[in-house]
CHARMM internal coordinates of N, CA and C (Angstrom, degrees):
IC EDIT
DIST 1 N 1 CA 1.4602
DIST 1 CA 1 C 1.5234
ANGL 1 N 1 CA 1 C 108.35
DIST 1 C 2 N 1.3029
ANGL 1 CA 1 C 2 N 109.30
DIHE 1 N 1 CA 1 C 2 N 122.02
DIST 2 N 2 CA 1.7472
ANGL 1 C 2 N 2 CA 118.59
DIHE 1 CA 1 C 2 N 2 CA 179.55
DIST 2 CA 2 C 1.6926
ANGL 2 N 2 CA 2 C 81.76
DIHE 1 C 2 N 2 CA 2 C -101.65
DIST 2 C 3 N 1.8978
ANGL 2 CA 2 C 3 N 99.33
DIHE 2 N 2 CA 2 C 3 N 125.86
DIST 3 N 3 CA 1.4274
ANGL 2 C 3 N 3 CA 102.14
DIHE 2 CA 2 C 3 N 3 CA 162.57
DIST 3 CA 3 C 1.5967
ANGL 3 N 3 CA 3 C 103.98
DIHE 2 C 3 N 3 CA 3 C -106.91
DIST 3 C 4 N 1.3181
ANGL 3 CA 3 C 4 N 102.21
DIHE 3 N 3 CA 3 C 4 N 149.96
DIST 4 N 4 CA 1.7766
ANGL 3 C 4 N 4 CA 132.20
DIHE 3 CA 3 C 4 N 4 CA 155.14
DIST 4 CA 4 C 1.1235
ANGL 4 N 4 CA 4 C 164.27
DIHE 3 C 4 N 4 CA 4 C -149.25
DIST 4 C 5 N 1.3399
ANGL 4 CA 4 C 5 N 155.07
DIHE 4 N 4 CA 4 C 5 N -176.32
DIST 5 N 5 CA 1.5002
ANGL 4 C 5 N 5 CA 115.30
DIHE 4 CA 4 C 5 N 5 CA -140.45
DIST 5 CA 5 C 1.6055
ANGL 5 N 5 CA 5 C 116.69
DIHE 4 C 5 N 5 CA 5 C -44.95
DIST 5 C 6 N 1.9586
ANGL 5 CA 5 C 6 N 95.69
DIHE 5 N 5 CA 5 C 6 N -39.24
DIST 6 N 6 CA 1.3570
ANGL 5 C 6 N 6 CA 111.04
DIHE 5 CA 5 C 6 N 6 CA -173.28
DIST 6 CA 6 C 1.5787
ANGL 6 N 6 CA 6 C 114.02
DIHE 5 C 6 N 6 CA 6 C -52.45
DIST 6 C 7 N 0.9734
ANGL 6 CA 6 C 7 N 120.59
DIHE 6 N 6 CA 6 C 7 N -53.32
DIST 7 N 7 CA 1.3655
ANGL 6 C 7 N 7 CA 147.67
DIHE 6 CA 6 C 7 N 7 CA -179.97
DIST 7 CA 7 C 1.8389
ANGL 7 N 7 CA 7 C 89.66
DIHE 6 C 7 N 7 CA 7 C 6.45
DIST 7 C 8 N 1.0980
ANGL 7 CA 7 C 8 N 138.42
DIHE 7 N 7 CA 7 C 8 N 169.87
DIST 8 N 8 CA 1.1147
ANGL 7 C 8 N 8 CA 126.09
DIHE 7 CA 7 C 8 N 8 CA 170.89
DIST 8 CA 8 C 2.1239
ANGL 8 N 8 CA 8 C 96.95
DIHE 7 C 8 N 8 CA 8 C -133.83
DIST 8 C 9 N 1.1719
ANGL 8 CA 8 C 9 N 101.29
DIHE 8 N 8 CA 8 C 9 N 127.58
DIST 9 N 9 CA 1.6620
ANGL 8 C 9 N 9 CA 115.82
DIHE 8 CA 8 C 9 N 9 CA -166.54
DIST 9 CA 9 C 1.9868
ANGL 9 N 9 CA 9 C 95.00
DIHE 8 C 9 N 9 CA 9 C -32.03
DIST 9 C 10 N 1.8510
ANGL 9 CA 9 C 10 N 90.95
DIHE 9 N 9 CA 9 C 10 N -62.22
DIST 10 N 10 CA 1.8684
ANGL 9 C 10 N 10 CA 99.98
DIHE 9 CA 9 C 10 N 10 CA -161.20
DIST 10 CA 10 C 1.5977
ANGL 10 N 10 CA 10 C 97.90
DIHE 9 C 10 N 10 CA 10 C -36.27
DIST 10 C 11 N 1.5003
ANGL 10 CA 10 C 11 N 128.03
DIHE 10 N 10 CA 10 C 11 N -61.06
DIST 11 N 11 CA 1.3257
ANGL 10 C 11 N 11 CA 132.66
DIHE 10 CA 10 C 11 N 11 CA -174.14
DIST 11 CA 11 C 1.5396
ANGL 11 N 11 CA 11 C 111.19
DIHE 10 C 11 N 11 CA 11 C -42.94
DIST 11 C 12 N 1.3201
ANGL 11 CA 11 C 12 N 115.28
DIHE 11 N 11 CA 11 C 12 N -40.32
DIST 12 N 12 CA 1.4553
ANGL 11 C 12 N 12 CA 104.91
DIHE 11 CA 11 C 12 N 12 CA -166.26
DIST 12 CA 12 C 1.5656
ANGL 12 N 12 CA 12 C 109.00
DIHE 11 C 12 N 12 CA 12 C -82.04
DIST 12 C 13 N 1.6075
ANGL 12 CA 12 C 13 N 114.59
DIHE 12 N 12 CA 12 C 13 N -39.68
DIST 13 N 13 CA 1.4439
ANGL 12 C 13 N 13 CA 123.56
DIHE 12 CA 12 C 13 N 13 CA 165.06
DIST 13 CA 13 C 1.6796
ANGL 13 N 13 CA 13 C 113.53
DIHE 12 C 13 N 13 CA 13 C -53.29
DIST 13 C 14 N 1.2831
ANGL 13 CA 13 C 14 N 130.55
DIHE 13 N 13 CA 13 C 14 N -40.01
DIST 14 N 14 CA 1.3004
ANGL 13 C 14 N 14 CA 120.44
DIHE 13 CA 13 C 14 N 14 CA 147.92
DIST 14 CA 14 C 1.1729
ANGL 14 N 14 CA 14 C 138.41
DIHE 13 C 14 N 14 CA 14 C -29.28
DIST 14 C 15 N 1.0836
ANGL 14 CA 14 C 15 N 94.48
DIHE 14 N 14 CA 14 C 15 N -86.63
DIST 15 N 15 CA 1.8825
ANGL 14 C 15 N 15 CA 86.76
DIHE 14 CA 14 C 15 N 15 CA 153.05
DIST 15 CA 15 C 1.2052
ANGL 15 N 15 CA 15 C 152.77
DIHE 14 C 15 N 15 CA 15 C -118.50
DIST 15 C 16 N 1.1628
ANGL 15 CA 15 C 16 N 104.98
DIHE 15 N 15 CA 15 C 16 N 32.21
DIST 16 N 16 CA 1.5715
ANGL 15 C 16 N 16 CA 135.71
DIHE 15 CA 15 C 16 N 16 CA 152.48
DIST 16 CA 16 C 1.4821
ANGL 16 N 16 CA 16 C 102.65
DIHE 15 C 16 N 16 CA 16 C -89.13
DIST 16 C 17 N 1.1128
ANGL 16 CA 16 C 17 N 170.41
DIHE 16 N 16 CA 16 C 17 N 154.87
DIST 17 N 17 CA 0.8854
ANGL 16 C 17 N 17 CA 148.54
DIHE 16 CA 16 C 17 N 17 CA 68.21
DIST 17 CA 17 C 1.4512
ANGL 17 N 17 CA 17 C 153.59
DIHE 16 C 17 N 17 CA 17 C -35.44
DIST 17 C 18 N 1.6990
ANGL 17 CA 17 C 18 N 89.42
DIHE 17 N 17 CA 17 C 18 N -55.77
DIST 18 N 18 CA 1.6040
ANGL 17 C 18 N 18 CA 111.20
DIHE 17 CA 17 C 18 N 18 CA 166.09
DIST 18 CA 18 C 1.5421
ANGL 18 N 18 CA 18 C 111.44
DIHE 17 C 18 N 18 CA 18 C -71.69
DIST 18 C 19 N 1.5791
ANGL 18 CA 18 C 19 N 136.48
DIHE 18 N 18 CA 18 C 19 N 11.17
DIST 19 N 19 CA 1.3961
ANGL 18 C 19 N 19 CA 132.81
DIHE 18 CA 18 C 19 N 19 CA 172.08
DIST 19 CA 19 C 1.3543
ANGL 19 N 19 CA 19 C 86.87
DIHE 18 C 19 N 19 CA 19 C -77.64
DIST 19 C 20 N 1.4475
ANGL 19 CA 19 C 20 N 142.56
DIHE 19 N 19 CA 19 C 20 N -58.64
DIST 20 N 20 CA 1.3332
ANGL 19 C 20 N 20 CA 118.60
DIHE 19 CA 19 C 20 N 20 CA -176.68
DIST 20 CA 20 C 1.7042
ANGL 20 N 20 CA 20 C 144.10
DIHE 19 C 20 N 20 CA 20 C 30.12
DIST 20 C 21 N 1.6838
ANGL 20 CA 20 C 21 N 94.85
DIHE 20 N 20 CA 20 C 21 N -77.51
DIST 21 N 21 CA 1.4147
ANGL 20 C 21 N 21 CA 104.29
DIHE 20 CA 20 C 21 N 21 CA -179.17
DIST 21 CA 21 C 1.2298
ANGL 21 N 21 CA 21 C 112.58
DIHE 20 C 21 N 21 CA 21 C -84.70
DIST 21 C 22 N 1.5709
ANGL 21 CA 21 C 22 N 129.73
DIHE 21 N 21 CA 21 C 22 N 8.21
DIST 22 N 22 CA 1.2899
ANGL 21 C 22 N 22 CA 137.64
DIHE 21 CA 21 C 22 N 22 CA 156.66
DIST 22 CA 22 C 1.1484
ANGL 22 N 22 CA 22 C 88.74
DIHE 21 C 22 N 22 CA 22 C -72.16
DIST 22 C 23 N 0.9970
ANGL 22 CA 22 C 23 N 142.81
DIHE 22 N 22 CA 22 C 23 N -88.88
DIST 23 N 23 CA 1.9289
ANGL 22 C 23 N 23 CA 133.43
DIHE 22 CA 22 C 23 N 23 CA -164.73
DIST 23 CA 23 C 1.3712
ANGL 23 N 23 CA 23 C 126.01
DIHE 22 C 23 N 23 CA 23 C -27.96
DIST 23 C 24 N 1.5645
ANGL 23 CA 23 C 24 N 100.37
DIHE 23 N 23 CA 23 C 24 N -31.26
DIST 24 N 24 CA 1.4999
ANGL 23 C 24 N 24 CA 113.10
DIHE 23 CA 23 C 24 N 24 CA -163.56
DIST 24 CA 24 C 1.5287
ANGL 24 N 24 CA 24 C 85.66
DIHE 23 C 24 N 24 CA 24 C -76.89
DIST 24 C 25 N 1.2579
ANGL 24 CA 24 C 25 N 126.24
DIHE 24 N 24 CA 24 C 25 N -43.77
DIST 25 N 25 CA 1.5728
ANGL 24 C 25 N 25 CA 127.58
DIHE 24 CA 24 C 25 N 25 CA -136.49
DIST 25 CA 25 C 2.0587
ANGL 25 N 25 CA 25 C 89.67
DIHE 24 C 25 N 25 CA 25 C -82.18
DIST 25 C 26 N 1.1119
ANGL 25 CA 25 C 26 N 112.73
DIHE 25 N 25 CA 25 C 26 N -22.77
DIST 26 N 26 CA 1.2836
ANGL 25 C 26 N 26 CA 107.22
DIHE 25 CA 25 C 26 N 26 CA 175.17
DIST 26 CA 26 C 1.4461
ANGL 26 N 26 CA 26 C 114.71
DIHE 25 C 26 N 26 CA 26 C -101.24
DIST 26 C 27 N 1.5276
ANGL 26 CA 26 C 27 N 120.56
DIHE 26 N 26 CA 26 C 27 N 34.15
DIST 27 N 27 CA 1.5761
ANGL 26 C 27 N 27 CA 119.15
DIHE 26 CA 26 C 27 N 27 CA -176.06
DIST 27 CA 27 C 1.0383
ANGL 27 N 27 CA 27 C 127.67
DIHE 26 C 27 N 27 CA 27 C 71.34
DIST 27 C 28 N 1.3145
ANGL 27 CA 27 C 28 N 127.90
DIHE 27 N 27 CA 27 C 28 N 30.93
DIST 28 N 28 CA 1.6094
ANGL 27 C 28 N 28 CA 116.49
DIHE 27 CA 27 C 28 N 28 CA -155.03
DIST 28 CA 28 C 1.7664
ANGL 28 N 28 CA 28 C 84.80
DIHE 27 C 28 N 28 CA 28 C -156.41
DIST 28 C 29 N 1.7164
ANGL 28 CA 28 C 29 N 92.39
DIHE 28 N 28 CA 28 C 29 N 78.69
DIST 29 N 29 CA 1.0421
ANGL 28 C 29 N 29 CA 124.42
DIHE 28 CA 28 C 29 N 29 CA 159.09
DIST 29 CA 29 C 2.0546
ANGL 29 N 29 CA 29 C 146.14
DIHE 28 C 29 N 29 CA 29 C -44.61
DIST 29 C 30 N 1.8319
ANGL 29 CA 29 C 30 N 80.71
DIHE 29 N 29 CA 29 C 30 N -32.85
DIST 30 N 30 CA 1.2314
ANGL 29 C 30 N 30 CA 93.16
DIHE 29 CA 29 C 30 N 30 CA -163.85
DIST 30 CA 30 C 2.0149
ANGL 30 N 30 CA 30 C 117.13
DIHE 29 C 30 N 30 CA 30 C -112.29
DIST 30 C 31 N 1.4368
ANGL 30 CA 30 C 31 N 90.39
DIHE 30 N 30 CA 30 C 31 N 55.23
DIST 31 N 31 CA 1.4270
ANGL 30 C 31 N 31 CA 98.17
DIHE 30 CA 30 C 31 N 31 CA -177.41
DIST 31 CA 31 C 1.3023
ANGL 31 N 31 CA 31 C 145.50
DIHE 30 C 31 N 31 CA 31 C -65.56
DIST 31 C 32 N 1.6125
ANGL 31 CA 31 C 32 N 89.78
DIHE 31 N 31 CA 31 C 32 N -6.88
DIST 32 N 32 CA 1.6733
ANGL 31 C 32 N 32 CA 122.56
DIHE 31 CA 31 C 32 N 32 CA 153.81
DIST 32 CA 32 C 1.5464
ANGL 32 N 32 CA 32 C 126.91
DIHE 31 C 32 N 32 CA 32 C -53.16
DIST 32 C 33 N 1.4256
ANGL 32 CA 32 C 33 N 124.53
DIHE 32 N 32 CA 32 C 33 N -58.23
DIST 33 N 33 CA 0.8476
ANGL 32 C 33 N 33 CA 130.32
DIHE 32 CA 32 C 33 N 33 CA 150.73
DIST 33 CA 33 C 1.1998
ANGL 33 N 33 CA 33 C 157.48
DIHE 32 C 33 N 33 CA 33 C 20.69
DIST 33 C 34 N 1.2643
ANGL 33 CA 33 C 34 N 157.79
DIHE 33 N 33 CA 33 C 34 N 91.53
DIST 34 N 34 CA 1.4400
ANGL 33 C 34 N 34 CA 136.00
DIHE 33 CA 33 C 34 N 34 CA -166.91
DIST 34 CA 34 C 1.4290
ANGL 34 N 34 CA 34 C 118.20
DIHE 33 C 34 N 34 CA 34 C -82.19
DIST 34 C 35 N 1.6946
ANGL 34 CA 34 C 35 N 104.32
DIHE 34 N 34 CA 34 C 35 N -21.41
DIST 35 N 35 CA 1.2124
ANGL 34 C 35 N 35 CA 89.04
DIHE 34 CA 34 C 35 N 35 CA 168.11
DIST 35 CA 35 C 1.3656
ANGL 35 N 35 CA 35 C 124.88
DIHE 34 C 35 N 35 CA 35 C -77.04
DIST 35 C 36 N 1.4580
ANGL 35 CA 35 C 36 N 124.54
DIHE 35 N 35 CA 35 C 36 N -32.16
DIST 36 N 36 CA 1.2588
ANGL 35 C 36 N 36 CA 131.34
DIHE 35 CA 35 C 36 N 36 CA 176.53
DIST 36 CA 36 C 1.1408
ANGL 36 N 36 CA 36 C 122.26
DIHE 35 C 36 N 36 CA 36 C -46.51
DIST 36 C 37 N 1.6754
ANGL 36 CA 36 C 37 N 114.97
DIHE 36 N 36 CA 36 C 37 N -54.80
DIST 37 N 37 CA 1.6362
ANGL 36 C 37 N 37 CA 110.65
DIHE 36 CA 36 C 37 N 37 CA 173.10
DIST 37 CA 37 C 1.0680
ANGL 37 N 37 CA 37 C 125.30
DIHE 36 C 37 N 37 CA 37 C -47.02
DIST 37 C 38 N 1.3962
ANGL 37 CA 37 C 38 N 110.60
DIHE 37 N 37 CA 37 C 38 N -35.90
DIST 38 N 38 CA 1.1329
ANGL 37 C 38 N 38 CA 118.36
DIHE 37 CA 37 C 38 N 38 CA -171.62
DIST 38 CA 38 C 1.4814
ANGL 38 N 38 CA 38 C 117.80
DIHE 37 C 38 N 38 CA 38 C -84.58
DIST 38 C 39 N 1.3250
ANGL 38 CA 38 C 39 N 139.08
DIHE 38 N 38 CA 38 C 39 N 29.10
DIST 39 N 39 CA 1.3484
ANGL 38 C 39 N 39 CA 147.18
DIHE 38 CA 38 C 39 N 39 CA -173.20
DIST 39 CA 39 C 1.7213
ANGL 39 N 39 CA 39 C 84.11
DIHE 38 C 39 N 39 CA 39 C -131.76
DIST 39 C 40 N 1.5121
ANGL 39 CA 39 C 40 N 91.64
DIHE 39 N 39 CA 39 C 40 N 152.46
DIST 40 N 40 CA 1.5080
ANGL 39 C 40 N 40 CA 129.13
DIHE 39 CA 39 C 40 N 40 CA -177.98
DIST 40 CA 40 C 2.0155
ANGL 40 N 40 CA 40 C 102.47
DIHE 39 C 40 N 40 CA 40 C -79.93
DIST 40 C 41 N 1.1609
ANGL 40 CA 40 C 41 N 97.85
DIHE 40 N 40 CA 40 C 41 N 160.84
DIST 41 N 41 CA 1.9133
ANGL 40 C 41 N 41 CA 98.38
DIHE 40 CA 40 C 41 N 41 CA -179.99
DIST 41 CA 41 C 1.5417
ANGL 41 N 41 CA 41 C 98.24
DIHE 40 C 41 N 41 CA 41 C -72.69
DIST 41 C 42 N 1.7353
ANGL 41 CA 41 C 42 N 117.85
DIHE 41 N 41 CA 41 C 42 N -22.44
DIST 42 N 42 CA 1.6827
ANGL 41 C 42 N 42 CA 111.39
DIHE 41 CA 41 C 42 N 42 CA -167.20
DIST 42 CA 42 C 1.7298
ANGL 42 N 42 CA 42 C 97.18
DIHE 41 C 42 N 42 CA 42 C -67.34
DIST 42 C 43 N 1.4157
ANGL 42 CA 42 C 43 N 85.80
DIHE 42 N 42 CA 42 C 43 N -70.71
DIST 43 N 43 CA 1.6969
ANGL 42 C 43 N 43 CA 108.25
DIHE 42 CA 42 C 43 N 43 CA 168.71
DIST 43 CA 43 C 1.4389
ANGL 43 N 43 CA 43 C 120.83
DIHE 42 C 43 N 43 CA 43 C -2.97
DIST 43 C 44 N 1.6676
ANGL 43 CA 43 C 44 N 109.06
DIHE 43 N 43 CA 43 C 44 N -59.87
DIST 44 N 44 CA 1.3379
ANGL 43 C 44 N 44 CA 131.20
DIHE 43 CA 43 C 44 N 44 CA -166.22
DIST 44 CA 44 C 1.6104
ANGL 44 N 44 CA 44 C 107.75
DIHE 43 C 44 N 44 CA 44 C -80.92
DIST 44 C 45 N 1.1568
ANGL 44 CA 44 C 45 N 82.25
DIHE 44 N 44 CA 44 C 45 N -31.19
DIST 45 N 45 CA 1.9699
ANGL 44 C 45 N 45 CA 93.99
DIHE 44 CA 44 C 45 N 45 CA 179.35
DIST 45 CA 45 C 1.8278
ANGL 45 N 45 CA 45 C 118.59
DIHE 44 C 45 N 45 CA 45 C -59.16
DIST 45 C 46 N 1.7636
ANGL 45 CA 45 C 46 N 76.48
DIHE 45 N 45 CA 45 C 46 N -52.52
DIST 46 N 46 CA 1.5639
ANGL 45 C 46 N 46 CA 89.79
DIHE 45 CA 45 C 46 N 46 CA 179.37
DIST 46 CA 46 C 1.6207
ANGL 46 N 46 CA 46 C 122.38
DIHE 45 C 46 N 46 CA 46 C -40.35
DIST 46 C 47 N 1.5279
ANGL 46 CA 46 C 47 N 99.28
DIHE 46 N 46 CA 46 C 47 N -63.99
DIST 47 N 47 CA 1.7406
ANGL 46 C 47 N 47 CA 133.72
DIHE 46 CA 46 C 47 N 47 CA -165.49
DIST 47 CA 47 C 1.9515
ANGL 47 N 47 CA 47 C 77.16
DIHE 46 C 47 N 47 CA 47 C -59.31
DIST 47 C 48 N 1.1228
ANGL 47 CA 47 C 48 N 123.80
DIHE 47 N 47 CA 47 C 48 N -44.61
DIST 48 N 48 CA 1.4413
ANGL 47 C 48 N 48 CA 108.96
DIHE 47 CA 47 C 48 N 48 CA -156.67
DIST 48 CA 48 C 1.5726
ANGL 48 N 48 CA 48 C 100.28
DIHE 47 C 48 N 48 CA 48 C -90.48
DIST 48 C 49 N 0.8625
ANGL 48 CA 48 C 49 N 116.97
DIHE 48 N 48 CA 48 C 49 N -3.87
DIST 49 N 49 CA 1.8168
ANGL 48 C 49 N 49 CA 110.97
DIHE 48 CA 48 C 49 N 49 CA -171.10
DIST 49 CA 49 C 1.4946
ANGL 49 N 49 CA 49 C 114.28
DIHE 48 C 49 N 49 CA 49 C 75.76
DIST 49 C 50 N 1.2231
ANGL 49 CA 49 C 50 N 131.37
DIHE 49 N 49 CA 49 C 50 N 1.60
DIST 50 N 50 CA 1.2345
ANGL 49 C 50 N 50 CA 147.31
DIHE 49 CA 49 C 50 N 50 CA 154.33
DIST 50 CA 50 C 1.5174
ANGL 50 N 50 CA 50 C 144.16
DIHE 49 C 50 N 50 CA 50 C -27.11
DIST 50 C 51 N 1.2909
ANGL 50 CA 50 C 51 N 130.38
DIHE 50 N 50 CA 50 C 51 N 96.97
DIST 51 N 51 CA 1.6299
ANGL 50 C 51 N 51 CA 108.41
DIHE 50 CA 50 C 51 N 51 CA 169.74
DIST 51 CA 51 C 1.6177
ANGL 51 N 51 CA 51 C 130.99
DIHE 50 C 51 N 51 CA 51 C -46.04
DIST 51 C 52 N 1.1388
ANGL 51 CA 51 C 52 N 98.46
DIHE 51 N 51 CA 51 C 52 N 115.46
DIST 52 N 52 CA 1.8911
ANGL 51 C 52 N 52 CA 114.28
DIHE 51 CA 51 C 52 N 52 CA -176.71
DIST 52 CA 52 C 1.4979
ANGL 52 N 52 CA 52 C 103.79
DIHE 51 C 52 N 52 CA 52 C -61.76
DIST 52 C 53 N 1.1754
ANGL 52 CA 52 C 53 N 126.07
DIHE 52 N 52 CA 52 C 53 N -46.30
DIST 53 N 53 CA 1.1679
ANGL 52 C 53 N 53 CA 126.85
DIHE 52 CA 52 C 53 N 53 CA 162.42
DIST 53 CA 53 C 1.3818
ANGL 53 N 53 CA 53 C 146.22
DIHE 52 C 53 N 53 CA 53 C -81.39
DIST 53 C 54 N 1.0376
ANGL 53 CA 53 C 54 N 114.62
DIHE 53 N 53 CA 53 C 54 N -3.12
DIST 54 N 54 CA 1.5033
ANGL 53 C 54 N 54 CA 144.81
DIHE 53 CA 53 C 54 N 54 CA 168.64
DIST 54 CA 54 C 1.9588
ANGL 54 N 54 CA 54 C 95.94
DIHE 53 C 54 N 54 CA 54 C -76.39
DIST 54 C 55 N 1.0599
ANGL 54 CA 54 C 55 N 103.28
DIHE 54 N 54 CA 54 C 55 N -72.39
DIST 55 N 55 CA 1.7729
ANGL 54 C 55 N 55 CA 120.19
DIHE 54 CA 54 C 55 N 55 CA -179.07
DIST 55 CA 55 C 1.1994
ANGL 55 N 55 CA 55 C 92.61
DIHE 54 C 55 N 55 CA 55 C -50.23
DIST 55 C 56 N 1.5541
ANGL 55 CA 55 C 56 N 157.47
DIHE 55 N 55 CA 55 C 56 N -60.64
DIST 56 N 56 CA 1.5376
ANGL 55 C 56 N 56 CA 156.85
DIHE 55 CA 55 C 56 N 56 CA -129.23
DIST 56 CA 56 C 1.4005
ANGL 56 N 56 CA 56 C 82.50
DIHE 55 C 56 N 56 CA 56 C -82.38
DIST 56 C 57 N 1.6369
ANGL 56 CA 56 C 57 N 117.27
DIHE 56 N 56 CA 56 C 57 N -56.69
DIST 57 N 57 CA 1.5813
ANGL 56 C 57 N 57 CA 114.53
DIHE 56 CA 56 C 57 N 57 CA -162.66
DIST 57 CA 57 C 1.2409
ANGL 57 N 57 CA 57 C 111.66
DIHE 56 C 57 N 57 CA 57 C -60.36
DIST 57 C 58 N 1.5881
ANGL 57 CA 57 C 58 N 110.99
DIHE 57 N 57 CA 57 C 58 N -55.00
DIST 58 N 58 CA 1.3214
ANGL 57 C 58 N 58 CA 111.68
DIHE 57 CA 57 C 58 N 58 CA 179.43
DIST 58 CA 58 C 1.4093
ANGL 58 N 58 CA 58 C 124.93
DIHE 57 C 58 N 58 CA 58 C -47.81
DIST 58 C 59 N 1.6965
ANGL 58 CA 58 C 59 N 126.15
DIHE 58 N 58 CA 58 C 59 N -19.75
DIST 59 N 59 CA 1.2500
ANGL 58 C 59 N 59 CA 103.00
DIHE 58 CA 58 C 59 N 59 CA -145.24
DIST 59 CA 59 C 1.6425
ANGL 59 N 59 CA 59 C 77.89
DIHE 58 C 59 N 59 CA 59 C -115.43
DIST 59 C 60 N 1.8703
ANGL 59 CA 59 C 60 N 125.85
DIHE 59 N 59 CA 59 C 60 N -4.66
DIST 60 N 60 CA 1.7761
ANGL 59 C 60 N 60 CA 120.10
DIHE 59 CA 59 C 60 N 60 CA 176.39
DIST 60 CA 60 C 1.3994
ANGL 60 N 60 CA 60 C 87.07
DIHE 59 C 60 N 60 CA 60 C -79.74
DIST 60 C 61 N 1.1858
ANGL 60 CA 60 C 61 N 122.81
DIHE 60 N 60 CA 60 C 61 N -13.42
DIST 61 N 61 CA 1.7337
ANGL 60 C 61 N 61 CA 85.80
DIHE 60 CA 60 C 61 N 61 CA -148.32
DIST 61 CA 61 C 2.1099
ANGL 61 N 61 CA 61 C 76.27
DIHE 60 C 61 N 61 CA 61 C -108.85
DIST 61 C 62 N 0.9497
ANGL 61 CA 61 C 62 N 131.03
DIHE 61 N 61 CA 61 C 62 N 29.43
DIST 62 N 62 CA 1.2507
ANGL 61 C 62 N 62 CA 143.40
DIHE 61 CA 61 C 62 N 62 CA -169.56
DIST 62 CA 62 C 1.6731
ANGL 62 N 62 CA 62 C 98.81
DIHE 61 C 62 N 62 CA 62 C -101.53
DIST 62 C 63 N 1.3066
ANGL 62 CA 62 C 63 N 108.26
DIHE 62 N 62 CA 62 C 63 N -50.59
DIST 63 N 63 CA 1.4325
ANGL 62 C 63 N 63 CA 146.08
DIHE 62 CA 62 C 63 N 63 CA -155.67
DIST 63 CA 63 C 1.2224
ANGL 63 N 63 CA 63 C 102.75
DIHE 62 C 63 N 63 CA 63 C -92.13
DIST 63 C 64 N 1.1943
ANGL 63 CA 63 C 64 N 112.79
DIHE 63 N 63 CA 63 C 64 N -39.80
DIST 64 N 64 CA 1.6699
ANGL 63 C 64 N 64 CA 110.16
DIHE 63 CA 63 C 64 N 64 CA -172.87
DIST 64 CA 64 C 1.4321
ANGL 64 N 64 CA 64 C 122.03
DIHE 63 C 64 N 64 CA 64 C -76.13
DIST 64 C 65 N 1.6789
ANGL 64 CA 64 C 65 N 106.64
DIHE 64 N 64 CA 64 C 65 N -3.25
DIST 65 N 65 CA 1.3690
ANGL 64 C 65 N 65 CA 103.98
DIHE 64 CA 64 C 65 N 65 CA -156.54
DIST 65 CA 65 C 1.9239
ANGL 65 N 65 CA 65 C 101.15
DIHE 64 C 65 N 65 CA 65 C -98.86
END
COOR INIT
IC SEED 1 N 1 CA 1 C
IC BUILD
C-alpha cells in the first residue's frame, strides 16, 4: 500500500496499526471516530494545521519497515 494525501486515515489504521502515534503526534486525537476514519491524510492535515507531506513520508516510511 502506497499512502497519500487521499489515502483515507480508516484504511491506513486497518492495516497499519502501529501508524497510530503518527496521528497522535499531529493532534488528531480522535481515531475512534467515524468521522475521523473517514477523512483523507490531506483532509486531516488541513483541520490540524499540519504538513500533508511531511505526514505521507512519515507514515510510507512507517510502513515500509
Amino acid at each position: 500500500m502506497k499512502i497519500t494525501k487521499d489515502t483515507i486515515i480508516g484504511d491506513i489504521l486497518d492495516n497499519y496499526p502501529d501508524t497510530a502515534p503518527l496521528f497522535f503526534e499531529i493532534g488528531m486525537h480522535c481515531l475512534g471516530c467515524p468521522h475521523s476514519r473517514g477523512e483523507s491524510v490531506g483532509e486531516a492535515c488541513e483541520v490540524h494545521g499540519t504538513d500533508v507531506d511531511e505526514l505521507v513520508a512519515k507514515l510510507n516510511e512507517a510502513i515500509s519497515k
